[in-house]
Backbone as a printed PyTorch tensor [residue, N CA C, xyz], in Angstrom:
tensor([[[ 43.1870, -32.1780,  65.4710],
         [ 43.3060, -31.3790,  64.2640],
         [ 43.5590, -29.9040,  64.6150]],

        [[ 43.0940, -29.5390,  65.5420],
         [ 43.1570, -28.4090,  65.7440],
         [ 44.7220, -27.7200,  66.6920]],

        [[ 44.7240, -28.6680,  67.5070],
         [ 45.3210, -28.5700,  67.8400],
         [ 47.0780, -28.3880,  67.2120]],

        [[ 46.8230, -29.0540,  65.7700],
         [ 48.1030, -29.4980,  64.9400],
         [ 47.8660, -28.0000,  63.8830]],

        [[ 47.1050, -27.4350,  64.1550],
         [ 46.9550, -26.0320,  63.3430],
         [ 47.2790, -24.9180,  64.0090]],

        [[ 46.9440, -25.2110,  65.5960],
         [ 47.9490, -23.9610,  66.6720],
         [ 49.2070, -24.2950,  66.3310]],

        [[ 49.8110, -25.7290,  66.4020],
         [ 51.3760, -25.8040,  66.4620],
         [ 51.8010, -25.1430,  65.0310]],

        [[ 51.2320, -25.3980,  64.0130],
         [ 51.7140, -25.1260,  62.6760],
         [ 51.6830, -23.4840,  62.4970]],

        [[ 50.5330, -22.6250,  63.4170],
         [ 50.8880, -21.7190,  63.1340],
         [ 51.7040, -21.2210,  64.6320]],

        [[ 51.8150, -21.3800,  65.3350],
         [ 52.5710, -20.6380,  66.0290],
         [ 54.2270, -21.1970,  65.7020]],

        [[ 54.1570, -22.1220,  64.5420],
         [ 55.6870, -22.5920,  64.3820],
         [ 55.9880, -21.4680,  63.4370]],

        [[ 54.7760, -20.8440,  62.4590],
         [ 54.8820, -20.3590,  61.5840],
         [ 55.1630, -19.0780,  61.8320]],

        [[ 54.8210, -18.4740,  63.3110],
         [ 54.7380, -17.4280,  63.7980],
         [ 56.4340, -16.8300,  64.1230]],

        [[ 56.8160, -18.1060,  64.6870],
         [ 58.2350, -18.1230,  65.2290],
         [ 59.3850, -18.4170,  64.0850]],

        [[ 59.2220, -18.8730,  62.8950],
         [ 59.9380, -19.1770,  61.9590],
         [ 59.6460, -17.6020,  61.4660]],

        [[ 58.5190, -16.7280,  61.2610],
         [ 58.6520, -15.4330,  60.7290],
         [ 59.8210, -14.3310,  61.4000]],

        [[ 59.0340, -14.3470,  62.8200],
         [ 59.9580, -13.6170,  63.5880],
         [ 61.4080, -13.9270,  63.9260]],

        [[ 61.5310, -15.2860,  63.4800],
         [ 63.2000, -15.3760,  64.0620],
         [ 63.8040, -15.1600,  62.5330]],

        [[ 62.9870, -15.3340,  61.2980],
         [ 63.5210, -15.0520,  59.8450],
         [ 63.4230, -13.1640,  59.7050]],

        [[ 62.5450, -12.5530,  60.1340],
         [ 62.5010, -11.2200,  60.2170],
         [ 64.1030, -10.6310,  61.1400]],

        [[ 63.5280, -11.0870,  62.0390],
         [ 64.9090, -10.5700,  62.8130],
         [ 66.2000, -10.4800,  63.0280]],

        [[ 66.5710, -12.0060,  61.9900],
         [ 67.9820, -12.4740,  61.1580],
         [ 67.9360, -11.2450,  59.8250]],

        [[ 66.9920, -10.9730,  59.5060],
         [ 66.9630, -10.5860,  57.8080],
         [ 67.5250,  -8.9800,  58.3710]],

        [[ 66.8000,  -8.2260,  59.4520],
         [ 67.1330,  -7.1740,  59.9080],
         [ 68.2700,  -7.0250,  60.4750]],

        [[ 69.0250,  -7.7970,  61.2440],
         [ 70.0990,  -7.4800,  61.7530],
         [ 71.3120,  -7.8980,  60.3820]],

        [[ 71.0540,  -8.7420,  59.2640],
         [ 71.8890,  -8.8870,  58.4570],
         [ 71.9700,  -7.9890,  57.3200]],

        [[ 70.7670,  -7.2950,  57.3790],
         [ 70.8480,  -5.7650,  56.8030],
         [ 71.2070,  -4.7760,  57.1590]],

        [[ 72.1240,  -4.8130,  58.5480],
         [ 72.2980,  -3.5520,  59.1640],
         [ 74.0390,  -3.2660,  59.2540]],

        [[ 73.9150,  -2.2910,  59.5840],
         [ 75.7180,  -1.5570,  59.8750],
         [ 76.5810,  -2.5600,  60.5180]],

        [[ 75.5290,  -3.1990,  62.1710],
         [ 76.1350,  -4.1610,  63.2840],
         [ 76.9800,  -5.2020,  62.3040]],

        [[ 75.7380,  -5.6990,  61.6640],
         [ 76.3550,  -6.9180,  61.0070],
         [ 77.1700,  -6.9260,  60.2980]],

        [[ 77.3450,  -5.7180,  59.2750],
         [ 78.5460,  -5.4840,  58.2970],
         [ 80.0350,  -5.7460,  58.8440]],

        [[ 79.7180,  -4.2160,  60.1620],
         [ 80.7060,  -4.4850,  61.3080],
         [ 81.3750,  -5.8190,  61.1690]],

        [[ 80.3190,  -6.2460,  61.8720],
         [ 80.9170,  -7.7890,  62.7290],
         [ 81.7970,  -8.0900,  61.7410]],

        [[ 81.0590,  -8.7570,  60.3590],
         [ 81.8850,  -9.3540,  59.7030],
         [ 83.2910,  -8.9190,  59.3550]],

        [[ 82.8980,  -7.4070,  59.1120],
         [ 84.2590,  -7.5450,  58.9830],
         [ 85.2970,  -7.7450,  59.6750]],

        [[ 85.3100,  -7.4030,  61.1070],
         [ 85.7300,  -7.1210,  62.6580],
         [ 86.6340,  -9.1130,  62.9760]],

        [[ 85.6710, -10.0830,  62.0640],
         [ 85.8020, -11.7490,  61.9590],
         [ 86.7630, -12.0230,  61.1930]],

        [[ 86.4840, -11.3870,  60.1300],
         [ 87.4770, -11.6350,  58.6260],
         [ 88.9530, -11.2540,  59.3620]],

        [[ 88.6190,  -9.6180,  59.7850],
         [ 89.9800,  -9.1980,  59.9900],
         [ 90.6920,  -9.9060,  61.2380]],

        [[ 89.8450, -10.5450,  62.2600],
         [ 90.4730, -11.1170,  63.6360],
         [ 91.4150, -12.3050,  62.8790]],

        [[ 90.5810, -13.0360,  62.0510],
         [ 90.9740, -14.2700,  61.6190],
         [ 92.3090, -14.1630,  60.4840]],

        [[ 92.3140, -13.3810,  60.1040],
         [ 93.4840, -13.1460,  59.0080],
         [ 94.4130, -12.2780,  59.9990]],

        [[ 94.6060, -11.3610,  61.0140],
         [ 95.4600, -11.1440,  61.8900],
         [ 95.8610, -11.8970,  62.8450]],

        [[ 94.8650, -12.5420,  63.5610],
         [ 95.4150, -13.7860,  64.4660],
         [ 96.4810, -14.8740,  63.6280]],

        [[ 95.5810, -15.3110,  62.6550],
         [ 96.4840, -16.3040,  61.9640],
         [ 97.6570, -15.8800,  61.3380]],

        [[ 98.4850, -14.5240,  61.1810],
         [ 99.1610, -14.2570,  60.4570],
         [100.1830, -14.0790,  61.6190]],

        [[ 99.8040, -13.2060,  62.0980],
         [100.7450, -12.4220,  63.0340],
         [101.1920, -13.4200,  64.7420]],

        [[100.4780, -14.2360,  64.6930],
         [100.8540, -14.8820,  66.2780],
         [101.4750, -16.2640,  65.5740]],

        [[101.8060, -17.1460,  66.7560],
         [103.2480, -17.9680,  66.9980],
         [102.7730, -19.3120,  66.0180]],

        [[103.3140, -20.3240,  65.8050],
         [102.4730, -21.0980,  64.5700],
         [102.0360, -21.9850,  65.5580]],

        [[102.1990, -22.1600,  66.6080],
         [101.3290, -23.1180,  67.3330],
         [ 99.6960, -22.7030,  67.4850]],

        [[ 99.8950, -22.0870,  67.7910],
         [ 98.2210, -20.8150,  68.2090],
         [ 97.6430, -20.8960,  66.6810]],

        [[ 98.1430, -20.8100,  65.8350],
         [ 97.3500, -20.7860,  64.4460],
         [ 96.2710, -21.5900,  64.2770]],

        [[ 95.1600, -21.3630,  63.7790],
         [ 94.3300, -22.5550,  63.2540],
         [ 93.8470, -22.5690,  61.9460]],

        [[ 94.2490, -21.4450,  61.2180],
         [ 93.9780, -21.3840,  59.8420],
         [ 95.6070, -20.6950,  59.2490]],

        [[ 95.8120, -21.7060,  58.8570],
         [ 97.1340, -21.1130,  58.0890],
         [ 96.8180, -20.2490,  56.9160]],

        [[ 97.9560, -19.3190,  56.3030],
         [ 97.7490, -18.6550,  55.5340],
         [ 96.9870, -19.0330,  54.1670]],

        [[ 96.2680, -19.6460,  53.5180],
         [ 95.4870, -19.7040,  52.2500],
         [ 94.0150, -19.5110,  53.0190]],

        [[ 93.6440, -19.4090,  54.4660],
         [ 92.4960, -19.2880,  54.8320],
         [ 91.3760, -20.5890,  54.3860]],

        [[ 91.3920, -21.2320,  54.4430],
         [ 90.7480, -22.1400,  53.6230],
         [ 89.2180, -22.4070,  54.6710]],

        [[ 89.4800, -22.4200,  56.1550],
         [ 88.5920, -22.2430,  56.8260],
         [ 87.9120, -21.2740,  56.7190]],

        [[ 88.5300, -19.8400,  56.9220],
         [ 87.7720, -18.6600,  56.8330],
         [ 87.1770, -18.8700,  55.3500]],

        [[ 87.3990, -18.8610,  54.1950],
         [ 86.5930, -19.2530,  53.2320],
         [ 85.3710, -20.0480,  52.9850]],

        [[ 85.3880, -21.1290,  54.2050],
         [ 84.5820, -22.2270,  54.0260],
         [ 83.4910, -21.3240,  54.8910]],

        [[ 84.1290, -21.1710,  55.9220],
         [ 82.6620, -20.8860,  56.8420],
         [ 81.9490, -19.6150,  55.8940]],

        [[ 83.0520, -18.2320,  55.7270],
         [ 82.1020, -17.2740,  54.7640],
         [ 81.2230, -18.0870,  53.9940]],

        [[ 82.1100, -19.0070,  53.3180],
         [ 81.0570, -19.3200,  51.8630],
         [ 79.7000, -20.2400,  52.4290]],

        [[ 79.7440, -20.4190,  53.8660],
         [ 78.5370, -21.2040,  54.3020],
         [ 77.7360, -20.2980,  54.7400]],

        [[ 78.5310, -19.6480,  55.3150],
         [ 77.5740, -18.4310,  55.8470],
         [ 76.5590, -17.7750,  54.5550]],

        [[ 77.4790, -17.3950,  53.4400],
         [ 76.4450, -16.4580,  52.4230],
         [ 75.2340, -17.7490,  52.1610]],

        [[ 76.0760, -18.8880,  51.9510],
         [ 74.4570, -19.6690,  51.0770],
         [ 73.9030, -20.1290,  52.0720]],

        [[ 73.5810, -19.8900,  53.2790],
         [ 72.6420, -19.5400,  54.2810],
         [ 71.8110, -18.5300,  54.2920]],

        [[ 72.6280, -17.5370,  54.2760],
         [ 72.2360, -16.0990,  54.1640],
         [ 71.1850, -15.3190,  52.7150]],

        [[ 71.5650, -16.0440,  52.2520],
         [ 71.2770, -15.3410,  50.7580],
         [ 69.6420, -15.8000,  50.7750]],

        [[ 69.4790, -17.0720,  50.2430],
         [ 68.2830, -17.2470,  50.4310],
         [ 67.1940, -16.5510,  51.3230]],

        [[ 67.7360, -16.5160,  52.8000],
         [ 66.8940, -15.5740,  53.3280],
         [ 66.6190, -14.3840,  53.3530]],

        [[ 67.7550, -13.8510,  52.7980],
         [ 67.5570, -12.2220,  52.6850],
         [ 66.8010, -12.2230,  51.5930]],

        [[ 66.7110, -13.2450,  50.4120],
         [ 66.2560, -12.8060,  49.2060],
         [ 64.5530, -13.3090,  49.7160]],

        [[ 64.1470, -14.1810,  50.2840],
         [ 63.2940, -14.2820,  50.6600],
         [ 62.2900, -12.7160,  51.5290]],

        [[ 62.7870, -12.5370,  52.4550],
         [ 62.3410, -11.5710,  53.2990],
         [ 62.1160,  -9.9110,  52.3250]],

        [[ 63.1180,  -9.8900,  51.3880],
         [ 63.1990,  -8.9260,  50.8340],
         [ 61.9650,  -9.2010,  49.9780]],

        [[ 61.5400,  -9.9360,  49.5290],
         [ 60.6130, -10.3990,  48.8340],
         [ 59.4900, -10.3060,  49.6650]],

        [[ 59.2110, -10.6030,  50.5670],
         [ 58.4070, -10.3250,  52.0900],
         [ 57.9500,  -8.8370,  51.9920]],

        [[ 59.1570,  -8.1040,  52.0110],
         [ 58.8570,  -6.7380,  52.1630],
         [ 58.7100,  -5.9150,  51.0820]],

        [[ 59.1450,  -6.3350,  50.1710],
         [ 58.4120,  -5.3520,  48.6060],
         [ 56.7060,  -6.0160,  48.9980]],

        [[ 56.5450,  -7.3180,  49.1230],
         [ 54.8060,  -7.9340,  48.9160],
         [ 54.4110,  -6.6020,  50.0630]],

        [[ 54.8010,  -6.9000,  51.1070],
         [ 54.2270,  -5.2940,  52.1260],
         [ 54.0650,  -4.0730,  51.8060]],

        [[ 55.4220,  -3.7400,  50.7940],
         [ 55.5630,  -2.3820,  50.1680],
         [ 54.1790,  -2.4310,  49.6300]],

        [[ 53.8510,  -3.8520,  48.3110],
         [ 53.0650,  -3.9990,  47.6450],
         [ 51.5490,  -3.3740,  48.0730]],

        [[ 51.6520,  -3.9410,  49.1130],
         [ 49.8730,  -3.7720,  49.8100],
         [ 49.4560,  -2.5500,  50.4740]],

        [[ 50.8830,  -1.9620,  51.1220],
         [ 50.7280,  -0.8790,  51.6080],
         [ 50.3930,   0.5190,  50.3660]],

        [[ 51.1120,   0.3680,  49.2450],
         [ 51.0740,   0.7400,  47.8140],
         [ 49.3640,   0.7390,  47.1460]],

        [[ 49.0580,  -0.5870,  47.6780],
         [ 47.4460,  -0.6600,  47.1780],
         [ 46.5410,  -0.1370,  47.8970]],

        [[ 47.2950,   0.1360,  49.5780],
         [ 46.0660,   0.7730,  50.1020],
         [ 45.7200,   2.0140,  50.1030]],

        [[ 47.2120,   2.9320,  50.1920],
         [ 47.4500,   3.7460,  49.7690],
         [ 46.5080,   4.5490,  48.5220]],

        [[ 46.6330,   3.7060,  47.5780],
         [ 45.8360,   4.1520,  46.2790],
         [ 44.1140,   3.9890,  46.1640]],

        [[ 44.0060,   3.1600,  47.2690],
         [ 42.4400,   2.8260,  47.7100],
         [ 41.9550,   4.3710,  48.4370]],

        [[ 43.1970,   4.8410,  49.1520],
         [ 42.7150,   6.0390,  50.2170],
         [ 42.6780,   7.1960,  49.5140]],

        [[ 43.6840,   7.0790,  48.6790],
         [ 43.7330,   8.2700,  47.0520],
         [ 42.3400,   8.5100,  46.4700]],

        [[ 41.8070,   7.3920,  46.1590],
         [ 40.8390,   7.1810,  45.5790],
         [ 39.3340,   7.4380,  46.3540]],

        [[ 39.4840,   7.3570,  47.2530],
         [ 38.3230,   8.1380,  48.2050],
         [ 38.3860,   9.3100,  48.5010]],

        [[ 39.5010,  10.1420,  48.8090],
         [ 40.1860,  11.4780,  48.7970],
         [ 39.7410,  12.0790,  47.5820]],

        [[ 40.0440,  11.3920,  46.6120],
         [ 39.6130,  11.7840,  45.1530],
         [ 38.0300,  12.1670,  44.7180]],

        [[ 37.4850,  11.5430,  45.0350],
         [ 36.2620,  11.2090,  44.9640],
         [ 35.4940,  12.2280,  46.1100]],

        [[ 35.8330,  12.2970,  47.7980],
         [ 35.1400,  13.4290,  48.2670],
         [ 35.6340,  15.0230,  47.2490]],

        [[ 37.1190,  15.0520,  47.1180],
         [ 36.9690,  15.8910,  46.5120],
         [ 36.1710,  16.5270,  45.3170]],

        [[ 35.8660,  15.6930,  44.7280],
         [ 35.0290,  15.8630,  43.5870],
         [ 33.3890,  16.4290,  44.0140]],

        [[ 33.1810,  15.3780,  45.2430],
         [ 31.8440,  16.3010,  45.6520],
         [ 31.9560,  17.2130,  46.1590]],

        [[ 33.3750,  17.4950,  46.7990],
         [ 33.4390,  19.5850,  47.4150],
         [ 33.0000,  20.2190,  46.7070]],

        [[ 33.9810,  19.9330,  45.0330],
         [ 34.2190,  20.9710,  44.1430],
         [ 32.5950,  20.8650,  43.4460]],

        [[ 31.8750,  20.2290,  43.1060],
         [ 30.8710,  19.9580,  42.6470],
         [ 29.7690,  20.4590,  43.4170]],

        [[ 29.8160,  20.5190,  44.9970],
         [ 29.0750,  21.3520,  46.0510],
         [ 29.2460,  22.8260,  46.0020]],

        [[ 30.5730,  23.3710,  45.6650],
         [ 31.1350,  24.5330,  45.3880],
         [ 30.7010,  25.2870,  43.9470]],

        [[ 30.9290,  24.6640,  43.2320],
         [ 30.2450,  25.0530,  41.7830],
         [ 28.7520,  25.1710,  42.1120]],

        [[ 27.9180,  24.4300,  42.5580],
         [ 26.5400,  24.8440,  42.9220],
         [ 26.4360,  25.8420,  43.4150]],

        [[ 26.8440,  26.0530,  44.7600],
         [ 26.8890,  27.2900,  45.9970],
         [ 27.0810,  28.0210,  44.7800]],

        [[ 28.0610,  28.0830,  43.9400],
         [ 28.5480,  29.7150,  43.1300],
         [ 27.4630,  29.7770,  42.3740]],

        [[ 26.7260,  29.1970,  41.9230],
         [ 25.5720,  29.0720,  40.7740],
         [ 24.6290,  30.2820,  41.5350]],

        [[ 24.1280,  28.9790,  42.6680],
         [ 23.6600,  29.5110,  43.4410],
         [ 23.3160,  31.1560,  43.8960]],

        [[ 24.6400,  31.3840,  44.3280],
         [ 24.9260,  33.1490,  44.5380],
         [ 24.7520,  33.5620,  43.6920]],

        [[ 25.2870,  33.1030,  42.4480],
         [ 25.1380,  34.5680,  40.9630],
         [ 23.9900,  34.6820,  40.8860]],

        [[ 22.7710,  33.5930,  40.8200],
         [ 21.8340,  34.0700,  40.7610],
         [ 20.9370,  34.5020,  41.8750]],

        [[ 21.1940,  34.6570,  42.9270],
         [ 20.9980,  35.4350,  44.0540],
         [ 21.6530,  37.1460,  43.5010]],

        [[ 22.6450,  36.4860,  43.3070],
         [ 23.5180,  38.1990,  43.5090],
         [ 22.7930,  38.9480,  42.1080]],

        [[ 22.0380,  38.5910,  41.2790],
         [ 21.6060,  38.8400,  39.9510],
         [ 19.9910,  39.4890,  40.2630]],

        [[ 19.3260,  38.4920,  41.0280],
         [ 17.7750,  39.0310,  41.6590],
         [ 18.1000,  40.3740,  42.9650]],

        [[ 19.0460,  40.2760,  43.4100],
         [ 19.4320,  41.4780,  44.3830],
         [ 19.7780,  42.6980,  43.6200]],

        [[ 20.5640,  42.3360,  42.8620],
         [ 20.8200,  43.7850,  41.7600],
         [ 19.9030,  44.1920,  40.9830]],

        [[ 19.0100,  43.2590,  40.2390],
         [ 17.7890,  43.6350,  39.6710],
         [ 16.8330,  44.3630,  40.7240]],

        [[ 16.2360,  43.5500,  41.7730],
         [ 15.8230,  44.7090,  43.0020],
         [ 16.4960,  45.7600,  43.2930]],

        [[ 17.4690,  46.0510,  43.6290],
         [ 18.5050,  47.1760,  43.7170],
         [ 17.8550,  47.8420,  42.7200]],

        [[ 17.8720,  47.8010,  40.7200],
         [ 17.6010,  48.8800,  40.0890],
         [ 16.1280,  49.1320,  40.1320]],

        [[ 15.4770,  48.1510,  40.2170],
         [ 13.6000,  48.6040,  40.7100],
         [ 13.3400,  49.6350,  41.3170]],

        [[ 14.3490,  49.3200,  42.9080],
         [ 14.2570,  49.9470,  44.3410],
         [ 14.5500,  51.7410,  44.0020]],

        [[ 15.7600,  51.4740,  42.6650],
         [ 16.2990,  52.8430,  42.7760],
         [ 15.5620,  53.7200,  41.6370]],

        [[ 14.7390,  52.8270,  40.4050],
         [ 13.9980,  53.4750,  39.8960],
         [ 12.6070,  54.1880,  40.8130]],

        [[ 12.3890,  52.8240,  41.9390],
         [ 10.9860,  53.9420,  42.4310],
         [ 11.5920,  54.7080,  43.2950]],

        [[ 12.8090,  54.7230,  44.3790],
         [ 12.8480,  56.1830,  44.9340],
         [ 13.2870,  57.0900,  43.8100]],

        [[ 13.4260,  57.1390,  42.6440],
         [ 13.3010,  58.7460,  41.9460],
         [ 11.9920,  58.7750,  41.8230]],

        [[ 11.2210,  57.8380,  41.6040],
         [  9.7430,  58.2340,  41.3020],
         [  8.9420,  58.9790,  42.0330]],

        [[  9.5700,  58.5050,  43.2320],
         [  8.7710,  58.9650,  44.6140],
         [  9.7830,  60.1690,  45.0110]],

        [[ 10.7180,  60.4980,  44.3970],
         [ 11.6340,  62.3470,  44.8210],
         [ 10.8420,  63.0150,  43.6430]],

        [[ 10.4640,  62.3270,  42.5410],
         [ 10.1960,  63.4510,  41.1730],
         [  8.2220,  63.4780,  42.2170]],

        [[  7.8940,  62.6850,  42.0660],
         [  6.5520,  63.1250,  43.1600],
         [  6.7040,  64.0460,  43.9730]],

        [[  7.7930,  63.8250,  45.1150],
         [  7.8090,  64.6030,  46.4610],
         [  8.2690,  66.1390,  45.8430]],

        [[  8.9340,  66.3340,  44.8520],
         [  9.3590,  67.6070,  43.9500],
         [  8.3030,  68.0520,  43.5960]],

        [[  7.1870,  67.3620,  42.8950],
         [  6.2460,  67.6730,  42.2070],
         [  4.9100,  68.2460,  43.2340]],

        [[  5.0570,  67.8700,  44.2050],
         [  3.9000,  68.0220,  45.3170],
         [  4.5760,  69.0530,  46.2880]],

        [[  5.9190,  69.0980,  46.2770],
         [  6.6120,  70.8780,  46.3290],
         [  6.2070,  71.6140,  45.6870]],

        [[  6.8520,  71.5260,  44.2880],
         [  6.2310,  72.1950,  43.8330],
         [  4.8630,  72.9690,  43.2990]],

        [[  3.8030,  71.8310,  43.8230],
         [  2.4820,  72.3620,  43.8170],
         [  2.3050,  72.8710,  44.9770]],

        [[  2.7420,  73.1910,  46.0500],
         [  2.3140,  73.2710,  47.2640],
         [  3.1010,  74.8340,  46.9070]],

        [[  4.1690,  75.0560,  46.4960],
         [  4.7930,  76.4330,  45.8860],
         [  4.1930,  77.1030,  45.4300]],

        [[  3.4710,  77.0380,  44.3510],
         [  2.3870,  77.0280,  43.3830],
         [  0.8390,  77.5750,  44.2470]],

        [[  0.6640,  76.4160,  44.8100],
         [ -0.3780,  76.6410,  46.1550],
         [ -0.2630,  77.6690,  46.9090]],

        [[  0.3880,  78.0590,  47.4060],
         [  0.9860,  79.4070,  48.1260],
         [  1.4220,  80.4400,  47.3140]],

        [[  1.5810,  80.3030,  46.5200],
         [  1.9920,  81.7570,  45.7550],
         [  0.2120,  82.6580,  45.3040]],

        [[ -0.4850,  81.1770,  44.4290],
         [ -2.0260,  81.8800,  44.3050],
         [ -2.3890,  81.8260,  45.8910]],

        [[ -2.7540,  81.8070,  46.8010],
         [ -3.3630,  82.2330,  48.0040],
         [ -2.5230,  83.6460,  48.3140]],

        [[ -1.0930,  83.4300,  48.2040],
         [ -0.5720,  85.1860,  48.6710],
         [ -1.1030,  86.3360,  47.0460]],

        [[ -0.9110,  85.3660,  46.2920],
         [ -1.7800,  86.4590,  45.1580],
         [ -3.3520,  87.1630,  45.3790]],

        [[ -4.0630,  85.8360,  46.0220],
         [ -4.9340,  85.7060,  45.9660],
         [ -5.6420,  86.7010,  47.1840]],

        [[ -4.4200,  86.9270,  47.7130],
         [ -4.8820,  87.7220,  49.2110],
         [ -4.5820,  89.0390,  49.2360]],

        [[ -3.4390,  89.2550,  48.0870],
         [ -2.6750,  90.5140,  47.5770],
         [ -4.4070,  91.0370,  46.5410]],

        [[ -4.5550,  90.5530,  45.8790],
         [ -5.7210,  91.0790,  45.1030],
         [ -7.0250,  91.3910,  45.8370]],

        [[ -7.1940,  90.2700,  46.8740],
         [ -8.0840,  90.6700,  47.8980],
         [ -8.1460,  92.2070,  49.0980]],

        [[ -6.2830,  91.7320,  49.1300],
         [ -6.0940,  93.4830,  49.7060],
         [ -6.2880,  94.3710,  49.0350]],

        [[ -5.7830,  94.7060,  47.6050],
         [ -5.9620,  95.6080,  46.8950],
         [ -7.4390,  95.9330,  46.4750]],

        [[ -8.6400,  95.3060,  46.2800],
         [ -9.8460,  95.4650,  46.5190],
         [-10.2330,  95.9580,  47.5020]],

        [[ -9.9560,  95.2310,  48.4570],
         [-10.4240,  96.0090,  50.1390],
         [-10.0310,  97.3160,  49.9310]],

        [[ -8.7480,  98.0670,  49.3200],
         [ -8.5200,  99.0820,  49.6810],
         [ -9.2320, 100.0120,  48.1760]],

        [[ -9.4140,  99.3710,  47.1620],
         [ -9.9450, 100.3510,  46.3100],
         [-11.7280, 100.5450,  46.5230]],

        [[-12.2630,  99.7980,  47.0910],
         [-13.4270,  99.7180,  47.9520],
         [-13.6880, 100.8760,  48.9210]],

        [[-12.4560, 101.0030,  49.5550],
         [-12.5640, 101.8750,  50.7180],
         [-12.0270, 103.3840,  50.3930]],

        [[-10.9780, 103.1190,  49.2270],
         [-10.4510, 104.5860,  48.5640],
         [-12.1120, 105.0830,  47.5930]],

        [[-12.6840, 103.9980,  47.2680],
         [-13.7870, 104.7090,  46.4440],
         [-15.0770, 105.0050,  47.5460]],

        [[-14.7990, 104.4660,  49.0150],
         [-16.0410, 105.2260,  50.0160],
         [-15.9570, 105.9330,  50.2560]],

        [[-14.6060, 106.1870,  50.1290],
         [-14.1470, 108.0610,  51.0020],
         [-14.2110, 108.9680,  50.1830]],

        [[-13.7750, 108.4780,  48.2370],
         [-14.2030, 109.2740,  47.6930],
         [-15.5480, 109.6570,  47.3900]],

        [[-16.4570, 108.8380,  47.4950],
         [-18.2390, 109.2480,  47.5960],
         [-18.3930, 109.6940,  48.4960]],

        [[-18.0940, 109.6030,  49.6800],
         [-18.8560, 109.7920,  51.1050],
         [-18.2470, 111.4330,  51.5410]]])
């Protein structure tokens, strides 16, 4: 049994590849070539050389027969294989749209990771600026202080030089009134 399932597929293997490889070369330039390169040998040989040498006299009836055997040989398989290869197109088409679809989908969690992160920052960037105006309300608090403790210290020094100016001026009316008693 098993053995009748290697033969079946490796018959199957070799019926692909020798149907692939007919289907490709009968799709190609070579082959166009050829044929035509056949048609034209056969309709110049037979026309133009001696009537003994002939083997298809002029109505072609051979060259007709074999073309016309050739296409309904041909046809079937090309229409087959072509059929082969859209089903490939087919799958390659589905996987394609399978890989779309995962592509699709991480993208969605970038953009969805990205929209967070931005959330994220504004309200970062929102508690930083609010600190920022705290920060900048207390350094005036603390310049209108450091002004204010200037200015007492201004203040402070002006009564001590007053205070020392009045003290001089005593000392000396003290001493202008000893000299005037004494």
């Amino acid at each position: 049994m098993q053995l009748a399932k290697r033969k079946l597929k490796s018959f199957k293997e070799i019926r692909d590849k020798s149907g692939n490889s007919f289907y490709e070369f009968s799709t190609s330039w070579w082959a166009l070539l050829f044929f035509i390169s056949l048609v034209g040998g056969c309709v110049i040989w037979n026309t133009f050389m001696a009537p003994t040498l002939k083997f298809d006299p002029y109505p072609y009836n051979g060259l007709r027969t074999v073309l016309a055997l050739l296409g309904a040989i041909q046809t079937p398989i090309l229409l087959l294989y072509s059929r082969k290869s859209t089903d490939y197109r087919k799958s390659l088409l589905e996987q394609d749209y399978e890989l779309e679809k995962k592509i699709f989908k991480k993208i969605e969690i970038i953009e969805s990771e990205i929209k967070h992160d931005r959330e994220m920052y504004l309200k970062e960037f929102k508690q930083i600026s609010r600190l920022t105006r705290k920060l900048s309300g207390r350094k005036k608090k603390v310049k209108n202080l450091e002004n204010i403790k200037m200015e007492n210290n201004d203040l402070l020094k002006a009564e001590i030089q007053k205070s020392e100016i009045l003290k001089n001026k005593k000392a000396e009316k003290i001493e202008s009134v000893e000299k005037i008693s004494a």
